[in-house]
BANUNU-206694 format. One record per residue (C-alpha): residue in one letter; residue number from 0; x, y, z. Coordinates in steps of 0.02 Angstrom, whole numbers, always signed. Layout:
a / NUM / X / Y / Z
...
END
This chain:
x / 0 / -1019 / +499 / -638
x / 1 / -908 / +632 / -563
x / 2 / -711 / +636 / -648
x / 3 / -601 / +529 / -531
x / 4 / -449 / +609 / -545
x / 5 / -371 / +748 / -463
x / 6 / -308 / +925 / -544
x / 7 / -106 / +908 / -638
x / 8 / -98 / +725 / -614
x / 9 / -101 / +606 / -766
x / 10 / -262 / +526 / -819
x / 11 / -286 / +350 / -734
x / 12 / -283 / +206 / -855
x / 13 / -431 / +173 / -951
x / 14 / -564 / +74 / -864
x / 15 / -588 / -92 / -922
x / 16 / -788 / -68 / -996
x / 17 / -854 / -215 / -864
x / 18 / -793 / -89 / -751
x / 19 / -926 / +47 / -770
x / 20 / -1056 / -59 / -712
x / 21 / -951 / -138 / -553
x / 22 / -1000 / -78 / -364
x / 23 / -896 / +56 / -315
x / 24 / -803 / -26 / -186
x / 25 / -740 / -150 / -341
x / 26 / -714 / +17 / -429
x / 27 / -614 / +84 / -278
x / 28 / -492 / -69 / -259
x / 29 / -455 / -62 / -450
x / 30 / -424 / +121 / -440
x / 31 / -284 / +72 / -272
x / 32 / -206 / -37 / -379
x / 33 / -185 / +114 / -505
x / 34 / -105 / +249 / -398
x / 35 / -284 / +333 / -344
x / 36 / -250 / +485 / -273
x / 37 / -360 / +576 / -89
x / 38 / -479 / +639 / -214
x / 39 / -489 / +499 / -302
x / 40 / -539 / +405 / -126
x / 41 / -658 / +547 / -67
x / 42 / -755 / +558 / -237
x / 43 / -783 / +340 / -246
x / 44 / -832 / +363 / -64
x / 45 / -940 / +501 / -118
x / 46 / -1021 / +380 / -245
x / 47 / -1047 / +242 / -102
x / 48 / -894 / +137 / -107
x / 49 / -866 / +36 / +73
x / 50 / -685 / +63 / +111
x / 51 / -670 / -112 / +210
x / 52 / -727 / -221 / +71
x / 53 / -624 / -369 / -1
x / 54 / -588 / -449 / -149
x / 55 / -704 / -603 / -117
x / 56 / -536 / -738 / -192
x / 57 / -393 / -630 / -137
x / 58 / -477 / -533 / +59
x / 59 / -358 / -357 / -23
x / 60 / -440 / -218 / +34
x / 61 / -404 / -59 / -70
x / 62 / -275 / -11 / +80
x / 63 / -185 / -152 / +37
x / 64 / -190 / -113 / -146
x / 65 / -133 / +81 / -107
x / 66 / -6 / +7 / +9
x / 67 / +51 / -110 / -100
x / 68 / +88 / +30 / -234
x / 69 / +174 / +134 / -91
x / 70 / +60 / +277 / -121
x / 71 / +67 / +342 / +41
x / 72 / -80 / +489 / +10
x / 73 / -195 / +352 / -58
x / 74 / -163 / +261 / +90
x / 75 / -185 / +419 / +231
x / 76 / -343 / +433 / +148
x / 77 / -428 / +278 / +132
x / 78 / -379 / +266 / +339
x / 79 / -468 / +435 / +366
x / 80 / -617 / +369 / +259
x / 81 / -612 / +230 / +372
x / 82 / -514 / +76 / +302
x / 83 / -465 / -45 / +446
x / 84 / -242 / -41 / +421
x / 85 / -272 / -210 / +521
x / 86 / -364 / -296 / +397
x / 87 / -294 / -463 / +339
x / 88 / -301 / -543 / +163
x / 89 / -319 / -726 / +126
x / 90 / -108 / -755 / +159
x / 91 / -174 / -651 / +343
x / 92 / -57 / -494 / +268
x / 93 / -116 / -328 / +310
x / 94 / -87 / -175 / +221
x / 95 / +61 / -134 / +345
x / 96 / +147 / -274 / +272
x / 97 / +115 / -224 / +80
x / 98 / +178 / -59 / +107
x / 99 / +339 / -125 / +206
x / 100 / +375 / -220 / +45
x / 101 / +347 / -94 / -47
x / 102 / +486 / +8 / +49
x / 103 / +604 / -138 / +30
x / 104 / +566 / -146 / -167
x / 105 / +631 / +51 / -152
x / 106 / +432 / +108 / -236
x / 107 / +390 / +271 / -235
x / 108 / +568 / +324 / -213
x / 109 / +619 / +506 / -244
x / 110 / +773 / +564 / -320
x / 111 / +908 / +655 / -210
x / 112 / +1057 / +750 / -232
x / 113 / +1213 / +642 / -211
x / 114 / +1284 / +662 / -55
x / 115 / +1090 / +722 / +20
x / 116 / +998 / +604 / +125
x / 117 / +871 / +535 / +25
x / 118 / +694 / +598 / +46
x / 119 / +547 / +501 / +127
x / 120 / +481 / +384 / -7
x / 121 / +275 / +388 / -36
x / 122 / +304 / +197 / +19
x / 123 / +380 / +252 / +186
x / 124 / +246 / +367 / +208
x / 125 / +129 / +234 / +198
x / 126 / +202 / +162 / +328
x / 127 / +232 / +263 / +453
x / 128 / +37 / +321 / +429
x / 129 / -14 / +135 / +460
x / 130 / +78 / +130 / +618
x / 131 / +1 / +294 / +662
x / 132 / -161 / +234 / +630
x / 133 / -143 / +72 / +730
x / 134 / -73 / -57 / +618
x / 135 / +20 / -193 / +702
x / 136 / +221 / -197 / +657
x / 137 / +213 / -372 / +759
x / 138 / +71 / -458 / +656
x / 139 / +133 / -596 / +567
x / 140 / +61 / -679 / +409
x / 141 / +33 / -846 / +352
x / 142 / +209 / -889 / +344
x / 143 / +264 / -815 / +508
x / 144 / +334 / -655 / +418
x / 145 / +287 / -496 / +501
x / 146 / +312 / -291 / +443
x / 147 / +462 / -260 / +599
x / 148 / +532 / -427 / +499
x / 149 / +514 / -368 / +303
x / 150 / +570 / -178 / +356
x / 151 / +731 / -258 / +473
x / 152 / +773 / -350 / +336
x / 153 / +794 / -204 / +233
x / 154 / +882 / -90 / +321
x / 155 / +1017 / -258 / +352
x / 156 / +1023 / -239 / +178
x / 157 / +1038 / -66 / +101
x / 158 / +1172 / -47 / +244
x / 159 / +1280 / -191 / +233
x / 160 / +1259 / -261 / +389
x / 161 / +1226 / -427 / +306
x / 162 / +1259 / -474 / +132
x / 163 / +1112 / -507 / +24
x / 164 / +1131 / -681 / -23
x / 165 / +1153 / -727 / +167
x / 166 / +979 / -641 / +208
x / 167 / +897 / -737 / +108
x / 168 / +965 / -902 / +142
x / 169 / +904 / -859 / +334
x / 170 / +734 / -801 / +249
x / 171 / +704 / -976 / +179
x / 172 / +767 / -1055 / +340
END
């Protein structure tokens, strides 16, 4: 089997042993969940793992994993190998909706000079690459919850337009 990681970046965790003898596209959503990297995609693609396949209990996709983890180049290339950004998992989120949580849970964030605007986070690259590849900012889950909502919500927040505690009382409303 071909190395799965990519030059200068820290080794992946170890695979669990059951692993090794997994389909690739099991292999693939393990390795989202673990900050993959493009190569990382392209080589488990290589090796014959299906982009659009689910966990059979949970319906993730590995662009909801890489979403999820607000790793924005996993995420532009899973879409370029062909992962569907409108796929749903069994709560009917899509990856759009991972990686606008994972903006809102500040993931992925790089440091800035005080007084700098902050730089694009990896989790806000995700996102906008979603939208660029078609994902639906108006598709709400199963609890009526939709990306526009989770990303709103966040901006009301890390600007002070409404304080925290009120946000979430309206959430739960």
């Amino acid at each position: 089997m071909p190395a799965l990681l990519a030059p200068n970046r820290p080794p992946l965790p170890t695979l669990p042993v059951q692993a090794l003898d997994e389909p690739t596209d099991r292999l693939l959503r393990w390795a989202a969940a673990h900050d993959l990297s493009s190569l990382d995609v392209a080589q488990l693609v290589e090796l014959g793992a299906d982009v659009t396949a689910s966990d059979p209990d949970t319906k993730e996709t590995a662009l909801h994993l890489a979403a999820a983890r607000g790793n924005g180049e996993a995420v532009g290339a899973l879409v370029l190998a062909g992962a569907d950004p409108r796929a749903t998992d069994s709560a009917q989120r899509t990856p759009l909706h991972r990686a606008a949580e994972a903006v809102a849970a500040h993931r992925g964030a790089a440091p800035h000079e005080e007084g700098e605007p902050p730089m694009p986070t990896a989790a806000g690259m995700a996102v906008a690459g979603l939208v660029e590849s078609g994902a639906d900012l108006d598709a709400a889950d199963s609890r009526g919850i939709t990306p526009r909502t989770i990303l709103l919500r966040h901006i009301a927040c890390e600007v002070g337009l409404m304080p925290l505690d009120t946000l979430l009382g309206k959430a739960m409303k």
